[in-house]
C-alpha positions as CSV (number, residue, x, y, z in Angstrom):
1,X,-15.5,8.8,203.4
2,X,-15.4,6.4,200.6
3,X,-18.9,4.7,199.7
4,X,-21.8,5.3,201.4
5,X,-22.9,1.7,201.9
6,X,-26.1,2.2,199.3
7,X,-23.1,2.2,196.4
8,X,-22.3,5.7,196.3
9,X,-19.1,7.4,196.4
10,X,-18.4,10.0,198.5
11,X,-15.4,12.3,199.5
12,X,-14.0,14.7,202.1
13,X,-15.4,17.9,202.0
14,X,-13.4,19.6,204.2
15,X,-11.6,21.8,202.5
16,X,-13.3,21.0,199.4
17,X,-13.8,22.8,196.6
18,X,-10.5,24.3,196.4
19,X,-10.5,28.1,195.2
20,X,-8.5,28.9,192.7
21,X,-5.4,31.3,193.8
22,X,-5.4,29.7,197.1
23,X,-3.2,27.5,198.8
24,X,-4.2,23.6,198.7
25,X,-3.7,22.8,202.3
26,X,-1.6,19.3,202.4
27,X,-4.3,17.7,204.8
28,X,-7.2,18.5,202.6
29,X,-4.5,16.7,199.6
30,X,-3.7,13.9,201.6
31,X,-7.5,13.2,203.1
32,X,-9.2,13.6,199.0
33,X,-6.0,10.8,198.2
34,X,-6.9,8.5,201.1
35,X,-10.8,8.8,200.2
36,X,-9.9,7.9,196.5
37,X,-7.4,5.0,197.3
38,X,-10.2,3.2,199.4
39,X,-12.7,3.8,196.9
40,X,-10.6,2.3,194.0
41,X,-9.7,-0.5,196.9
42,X,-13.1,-1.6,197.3
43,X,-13.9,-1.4,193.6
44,X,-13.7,-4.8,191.8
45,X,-11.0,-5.4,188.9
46,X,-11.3,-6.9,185.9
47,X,-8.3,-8.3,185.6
48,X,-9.5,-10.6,188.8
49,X,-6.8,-9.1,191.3
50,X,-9.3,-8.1,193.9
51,X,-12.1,-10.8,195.7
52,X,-15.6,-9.6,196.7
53,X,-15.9,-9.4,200.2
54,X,-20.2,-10.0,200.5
55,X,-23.0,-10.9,198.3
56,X,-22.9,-9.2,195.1
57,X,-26.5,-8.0,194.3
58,X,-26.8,-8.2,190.5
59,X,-30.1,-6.2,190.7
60,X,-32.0,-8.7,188.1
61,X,-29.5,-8.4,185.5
62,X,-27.5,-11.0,184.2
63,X,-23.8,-11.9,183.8
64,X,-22.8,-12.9,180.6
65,X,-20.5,-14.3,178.7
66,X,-19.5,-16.7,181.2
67,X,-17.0,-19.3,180.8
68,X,-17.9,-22.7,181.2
69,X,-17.6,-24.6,184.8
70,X,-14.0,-26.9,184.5
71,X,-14.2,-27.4,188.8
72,X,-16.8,-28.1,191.6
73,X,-16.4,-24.4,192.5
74,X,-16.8,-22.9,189.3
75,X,-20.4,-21.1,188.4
76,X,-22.1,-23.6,185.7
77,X,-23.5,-22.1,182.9
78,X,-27.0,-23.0,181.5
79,X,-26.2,-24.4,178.8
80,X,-23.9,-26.8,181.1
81,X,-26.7,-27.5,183.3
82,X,-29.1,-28.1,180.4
83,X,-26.8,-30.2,178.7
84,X,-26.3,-32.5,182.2
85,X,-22.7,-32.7,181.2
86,X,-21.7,-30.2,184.5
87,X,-22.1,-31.9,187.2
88,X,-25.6,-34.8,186.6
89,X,-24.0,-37.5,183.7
90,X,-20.9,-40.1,185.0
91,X,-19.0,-42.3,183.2
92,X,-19.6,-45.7,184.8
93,X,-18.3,-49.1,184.2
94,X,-18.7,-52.6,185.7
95,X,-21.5,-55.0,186.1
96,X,-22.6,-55.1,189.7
97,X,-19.1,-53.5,191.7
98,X,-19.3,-49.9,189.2
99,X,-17.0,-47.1,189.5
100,X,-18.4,-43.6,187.7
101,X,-16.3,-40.8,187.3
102,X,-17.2,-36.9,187.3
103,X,-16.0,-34.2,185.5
104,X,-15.7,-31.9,187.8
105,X,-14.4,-34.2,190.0
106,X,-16.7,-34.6,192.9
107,X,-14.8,-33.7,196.7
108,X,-17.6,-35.4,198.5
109,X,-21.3,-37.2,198.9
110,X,-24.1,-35.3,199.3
111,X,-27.7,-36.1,200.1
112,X,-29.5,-35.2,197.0
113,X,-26.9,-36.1,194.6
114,X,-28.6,-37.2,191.3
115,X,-26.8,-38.8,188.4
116,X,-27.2,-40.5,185.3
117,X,-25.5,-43.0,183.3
118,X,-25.3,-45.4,180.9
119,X,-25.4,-49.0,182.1
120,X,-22.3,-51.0,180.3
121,X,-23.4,-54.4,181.4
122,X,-27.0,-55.8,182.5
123,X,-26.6,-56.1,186.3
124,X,-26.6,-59.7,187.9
125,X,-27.3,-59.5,191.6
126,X,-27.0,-56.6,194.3
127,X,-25.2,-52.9,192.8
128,X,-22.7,-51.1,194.6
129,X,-21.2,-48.0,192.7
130,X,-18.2,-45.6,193.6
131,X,-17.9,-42.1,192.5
132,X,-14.7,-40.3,191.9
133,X,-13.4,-42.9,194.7
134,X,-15.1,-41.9,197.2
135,X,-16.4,-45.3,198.7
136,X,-18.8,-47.5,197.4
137,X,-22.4,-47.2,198.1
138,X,-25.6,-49.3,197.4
139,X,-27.9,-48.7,194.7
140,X,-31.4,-50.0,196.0
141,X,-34.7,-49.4,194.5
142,X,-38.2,-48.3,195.8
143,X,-36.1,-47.3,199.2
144,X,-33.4,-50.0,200.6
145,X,-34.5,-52.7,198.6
146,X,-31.5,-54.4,196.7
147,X,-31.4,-54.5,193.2
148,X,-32.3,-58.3,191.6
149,X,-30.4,-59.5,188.5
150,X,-32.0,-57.7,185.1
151,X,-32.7,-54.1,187.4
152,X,-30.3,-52.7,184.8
153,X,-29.7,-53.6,181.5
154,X,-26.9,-52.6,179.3
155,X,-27.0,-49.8,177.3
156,X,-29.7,-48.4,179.4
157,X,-29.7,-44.7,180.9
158,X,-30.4,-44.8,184.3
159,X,-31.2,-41.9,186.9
160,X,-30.0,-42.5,190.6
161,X,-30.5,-39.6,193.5
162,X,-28.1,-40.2,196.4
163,X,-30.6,-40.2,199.9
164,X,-27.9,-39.5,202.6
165,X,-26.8,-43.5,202.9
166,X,-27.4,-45.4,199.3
167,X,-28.3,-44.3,195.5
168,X,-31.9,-45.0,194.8
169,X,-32.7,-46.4,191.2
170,X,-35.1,-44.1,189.8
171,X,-36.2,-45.9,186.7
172,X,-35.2,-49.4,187.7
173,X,-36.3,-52.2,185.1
174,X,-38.7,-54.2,188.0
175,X,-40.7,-52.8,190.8
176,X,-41.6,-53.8,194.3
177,X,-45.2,-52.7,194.3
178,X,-46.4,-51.9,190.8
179,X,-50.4,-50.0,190.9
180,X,-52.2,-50.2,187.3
181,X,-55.3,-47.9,187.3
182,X,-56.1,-49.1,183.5
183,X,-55.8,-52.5,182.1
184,X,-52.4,-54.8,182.3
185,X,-51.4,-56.7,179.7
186,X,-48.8,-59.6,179.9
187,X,-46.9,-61.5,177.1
188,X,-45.1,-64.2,178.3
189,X,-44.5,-65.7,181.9
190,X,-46.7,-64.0,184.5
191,X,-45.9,-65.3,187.9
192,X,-48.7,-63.6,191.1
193,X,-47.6,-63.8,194.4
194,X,-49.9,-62.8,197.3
195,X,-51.5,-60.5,197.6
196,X,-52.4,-60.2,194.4
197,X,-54.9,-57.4,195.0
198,X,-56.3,-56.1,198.8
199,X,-54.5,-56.2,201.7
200,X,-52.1,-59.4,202.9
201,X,-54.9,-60.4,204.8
202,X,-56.9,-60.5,202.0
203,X,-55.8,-62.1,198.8
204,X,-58.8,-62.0,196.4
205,X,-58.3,-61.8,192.9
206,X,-61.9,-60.6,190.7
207,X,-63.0,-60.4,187.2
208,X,-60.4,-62.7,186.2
209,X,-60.8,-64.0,182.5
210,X,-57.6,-66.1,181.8
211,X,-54.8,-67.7,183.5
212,X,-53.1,-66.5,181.0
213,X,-54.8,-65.6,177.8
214,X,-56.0,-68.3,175.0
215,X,-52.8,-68.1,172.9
216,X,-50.4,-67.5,175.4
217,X,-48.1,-70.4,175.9
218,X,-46.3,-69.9,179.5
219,X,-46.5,-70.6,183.1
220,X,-49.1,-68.9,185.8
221,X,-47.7,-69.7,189.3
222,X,-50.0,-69.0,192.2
223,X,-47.9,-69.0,195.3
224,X,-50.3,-68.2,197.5
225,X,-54.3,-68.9,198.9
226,X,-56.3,-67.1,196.0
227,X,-60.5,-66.7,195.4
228,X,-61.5,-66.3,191.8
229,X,-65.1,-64.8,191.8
230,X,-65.8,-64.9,188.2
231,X,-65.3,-67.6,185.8
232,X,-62.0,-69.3,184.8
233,X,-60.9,-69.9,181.2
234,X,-57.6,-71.9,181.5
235,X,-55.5,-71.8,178.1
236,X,-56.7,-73.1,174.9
237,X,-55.7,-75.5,172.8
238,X,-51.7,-75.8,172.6
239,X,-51.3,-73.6,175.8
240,X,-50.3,-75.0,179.3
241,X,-51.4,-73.5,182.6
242,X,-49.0,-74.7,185.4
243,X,-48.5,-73.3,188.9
244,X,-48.1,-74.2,192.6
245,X,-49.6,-73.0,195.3
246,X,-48.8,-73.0,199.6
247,X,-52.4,-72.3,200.3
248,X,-55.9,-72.6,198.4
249,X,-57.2,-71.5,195.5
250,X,-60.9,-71.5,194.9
251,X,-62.4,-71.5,191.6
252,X,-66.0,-70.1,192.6
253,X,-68.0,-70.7,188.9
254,X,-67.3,-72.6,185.7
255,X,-63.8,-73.8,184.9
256,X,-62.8,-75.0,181.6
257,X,-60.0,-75.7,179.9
258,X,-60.0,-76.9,176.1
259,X,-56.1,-77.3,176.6
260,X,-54.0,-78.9,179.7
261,X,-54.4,-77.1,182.9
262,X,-51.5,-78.6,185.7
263,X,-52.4,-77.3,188.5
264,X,-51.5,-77.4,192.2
265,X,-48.7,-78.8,193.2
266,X,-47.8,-81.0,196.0
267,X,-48.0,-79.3,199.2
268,X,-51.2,-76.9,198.1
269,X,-55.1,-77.2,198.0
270,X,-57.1,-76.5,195.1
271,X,-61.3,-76.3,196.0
272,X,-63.0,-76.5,192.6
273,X,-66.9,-75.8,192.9
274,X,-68.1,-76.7,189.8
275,X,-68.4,-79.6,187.6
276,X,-65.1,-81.2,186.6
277,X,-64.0,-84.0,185.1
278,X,-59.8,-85.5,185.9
279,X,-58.5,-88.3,183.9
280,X,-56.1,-89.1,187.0
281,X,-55.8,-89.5,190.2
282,X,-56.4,-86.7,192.8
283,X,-54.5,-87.7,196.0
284,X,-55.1,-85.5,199.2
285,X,-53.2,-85.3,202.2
286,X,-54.3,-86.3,205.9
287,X,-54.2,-83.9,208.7
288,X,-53.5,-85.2,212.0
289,X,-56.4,-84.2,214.7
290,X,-55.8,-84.4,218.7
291,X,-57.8,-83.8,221.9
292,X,-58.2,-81.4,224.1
293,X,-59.9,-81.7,227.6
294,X,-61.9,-85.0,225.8
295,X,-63.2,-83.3,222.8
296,X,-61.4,-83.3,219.4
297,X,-61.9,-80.6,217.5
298,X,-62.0,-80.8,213.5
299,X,-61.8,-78.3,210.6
300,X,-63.7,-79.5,207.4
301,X,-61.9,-76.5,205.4
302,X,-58.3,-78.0,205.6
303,X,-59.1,-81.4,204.7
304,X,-61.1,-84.2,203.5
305,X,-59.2,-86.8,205.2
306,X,-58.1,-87.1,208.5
307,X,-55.8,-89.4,211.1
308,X,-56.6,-89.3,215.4
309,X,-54.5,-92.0,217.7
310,X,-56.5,-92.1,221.0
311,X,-54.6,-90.5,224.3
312,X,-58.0,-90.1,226.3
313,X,-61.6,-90.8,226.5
314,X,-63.0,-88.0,224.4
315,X,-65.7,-86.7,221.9
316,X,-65.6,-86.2,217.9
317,X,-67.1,-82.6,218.1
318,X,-69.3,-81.2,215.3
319,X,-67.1,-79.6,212.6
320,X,-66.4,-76.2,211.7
321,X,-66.9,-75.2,208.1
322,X,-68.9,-77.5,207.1
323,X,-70.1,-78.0,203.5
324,X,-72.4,-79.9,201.5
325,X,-71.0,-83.0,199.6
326,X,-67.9,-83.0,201.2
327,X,-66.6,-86.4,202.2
328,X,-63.6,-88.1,203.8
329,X,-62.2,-90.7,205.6
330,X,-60.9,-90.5,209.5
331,X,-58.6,-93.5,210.5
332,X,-58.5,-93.7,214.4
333,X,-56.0,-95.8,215.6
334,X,-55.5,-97.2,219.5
335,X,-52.9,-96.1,221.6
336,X,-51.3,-98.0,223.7
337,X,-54.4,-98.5,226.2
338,X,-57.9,-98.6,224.4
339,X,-60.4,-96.0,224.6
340,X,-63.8,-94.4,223.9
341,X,-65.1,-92.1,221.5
342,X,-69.0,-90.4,221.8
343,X,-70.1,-88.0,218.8
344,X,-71.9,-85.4,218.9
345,X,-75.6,-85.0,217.5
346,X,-73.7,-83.4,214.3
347,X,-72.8,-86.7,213.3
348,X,-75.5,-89.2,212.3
349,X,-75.7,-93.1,211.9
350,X,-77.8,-96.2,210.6
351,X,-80.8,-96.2,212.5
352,X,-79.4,-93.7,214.7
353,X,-77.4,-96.4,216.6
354,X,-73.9,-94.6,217.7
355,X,-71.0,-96.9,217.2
356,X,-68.1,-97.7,219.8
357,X,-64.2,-98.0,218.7
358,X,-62.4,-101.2,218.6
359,X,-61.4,-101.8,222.3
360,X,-58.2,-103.3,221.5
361,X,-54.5,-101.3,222.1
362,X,-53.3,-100.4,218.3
363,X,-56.9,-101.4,216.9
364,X,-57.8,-99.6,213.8
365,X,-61.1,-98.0,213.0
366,X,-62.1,-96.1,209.9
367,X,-65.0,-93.4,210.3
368,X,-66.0,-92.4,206.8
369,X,-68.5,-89.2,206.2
370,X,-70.5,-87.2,204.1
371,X,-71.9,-84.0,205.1
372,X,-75.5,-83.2,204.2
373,X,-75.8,-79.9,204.9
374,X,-74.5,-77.6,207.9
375,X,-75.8,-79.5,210.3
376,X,-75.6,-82.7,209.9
377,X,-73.2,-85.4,207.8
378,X,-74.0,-89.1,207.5
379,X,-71.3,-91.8,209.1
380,X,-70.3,-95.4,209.5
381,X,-67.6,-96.5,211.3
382,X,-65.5,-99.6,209.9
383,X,-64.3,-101.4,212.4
384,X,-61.2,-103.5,213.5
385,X,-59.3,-103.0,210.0
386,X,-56.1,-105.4,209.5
């Protein structure tokens, strides 16, 4: 009979209890014998000879005493786990090719896998690292990005978690997107790249009060099209602002700068709508216009000056963006056979007497503007220039 499957032991009872006087029959013997070897065979030993065969249901009590975990199959013990020396913290080494040991070894990667470390040299490019030889694998941050040089610095402790094909960076030294709900502060170089704040299709920075702060000697780069809607203070005294930019920044209110502001470089637009004095030149670039079934379109927002060599008869059509006090120079050159130009009612002349080009092949004429309001800019065309 042997345990009941609830724990309990149980025995033969044929036969059973044996009366004193009487003859012990040798099956009732042998059958008590069998029932008692089993029972001691399913029993566990302490001297570790016999191996569970199921769960073992510790019915909530605890096993103590335990020694600690020296392999990957051992049970840890808390203190082990709460230390982070059973299985979490790896000896690494290298700069950005590391190799980090385990103790217990580890037999293989798992997703999940999360350990720490201390960095022994500030990385300077992409990370690979290599557990118990296992194969190398990337260490990215915020998802598959690769690690830039400075992610990890020496002497730092670092967390990575292991997501099934790299090691994620957990508390990386620079971040891909970073959200502040409070205020930022920056000491040194600050460098913005679009979008600054919205979404990439719209890259308006607000309540902006220094680019950077009075006192703060460094370099501001704006590397892409940027609106300020409050007022600028560039750096004081003994500070320099300097930046580029691929696009346009607007200053929308007062700008002031009591030290020396640098600002775009070649190849962007800056749109200051306020009162500004420069102490050298400001040269613009020329976009090139064309036309299009006889009408030549023009765009007043990405330029002040402009350059058109005739290929057909066509029409200077009104402008699109047109603002006040703007003004600029179109240089309209010939082609190879001469030809007309009409403008429409958007453009106005002396006395109201519409101009015609030079009628000569390679002939040039300069149109110069200024735009009154948004529906009208005075013109004069300058003729036969050589």
């Amino acid at each position: 009979m042997s345990y009941n499957g609830a724990g309990v032991f149980t025995i033969n009872t044929a036969g059973q209890p044996v009366v004193t006087g009487t003859t012990i029959s040798s099956t009732v013997f042998n059958n008590l014998t069998a029932d008692l070897a089993t029972g001691l065979t399913t029993a566990l030993t302490k001297d570790g000879q016999s191996t569970p065969t199921a769960n073992i249901k510790m019915g909530a009590f605890k096993i103590t005493n335990l020694g600690a975990a020296t392999l990957a199959s051992d049970a840890a013990r808390l203190d082990q786990i709460q230390g982070g020396g059973a299985f979490t913290f790896i000896t690494a080494a290298g700069t950005d090719t590391i190799t980090g040991t385990t103790s217990p070894t580890l037999t293989a990667y798992a997703t999940g896998n999360q350990f720490s470390f201390l960095v022994a040299n500030t990385n300077t490019g992409a990370v690979t690292i290599n557990v118990d030889a296992l194969g190398a694998k990337a260490i990215t941050r915020t998802g598959t990005t690769a690690l830039v040089a400075g992610d990890m610095v020496a002497g730092q402790a670092v967390e990575i978690i292991y997501d099934g094909t790299q090691f994620q960076l957990v508390n990386g030294n620079s971040f891909t997107n970073l959200k502040v709900s409070g205020t930022l502060a920056v000491t040194g170089v600050a460098t913005l790249v679009a979008p600054v704040l919205g979404t990439p299709a719209s890259v308006t920075l607000t309540n902006a009060t220094g680019l950077p702060p009075a006192g703060v000697v460094g370099t501001a780069a704006i590397l892409a099209a940027n609106t300020f809607t409050a007022a600028q203070t560039l750096p004081a005294a003994g500070a320099i602002l300097t930046g580029s930019t691929s696009g346009t920044t607007t200053l929308v209110a007062a700008a002031a700068a009591s030290g020396t502001a640098t600002l775009p470089a070649a190849g962007g637009t800056l749109a200051v709508l306020a009162t500004n004095t420069f102490t050298g030149a400001q040269i613009g670039t020329v976009t090139a216009l064309t036309s299009t079934s006889a009408a030549m379109a023009i765009n007043l927002a990405t330029n002040n000056n402009f350059s058109y060599t005739t290929a057909e008869n066509s029409t200077l059509s009104a402008p699109s963006n047109p603002v006040a006090g703007q003004s600029g120079v179109i240089t309209i050159t010939q082609g190879a056979t001469a030809r007309t130009l009409a403008y429409n009612t958007f453009w106005k002349f002396a006395g109201g007497t519409v101009p015609t080009l030079t009628a000569t092949a390679s002939a040039v004429d300069m149109f110069a503007y200024q735009v009154e309001s948004a529906t009208r800019a005075t013109a004069q065309l300058i003729k036969d220039v050589k």
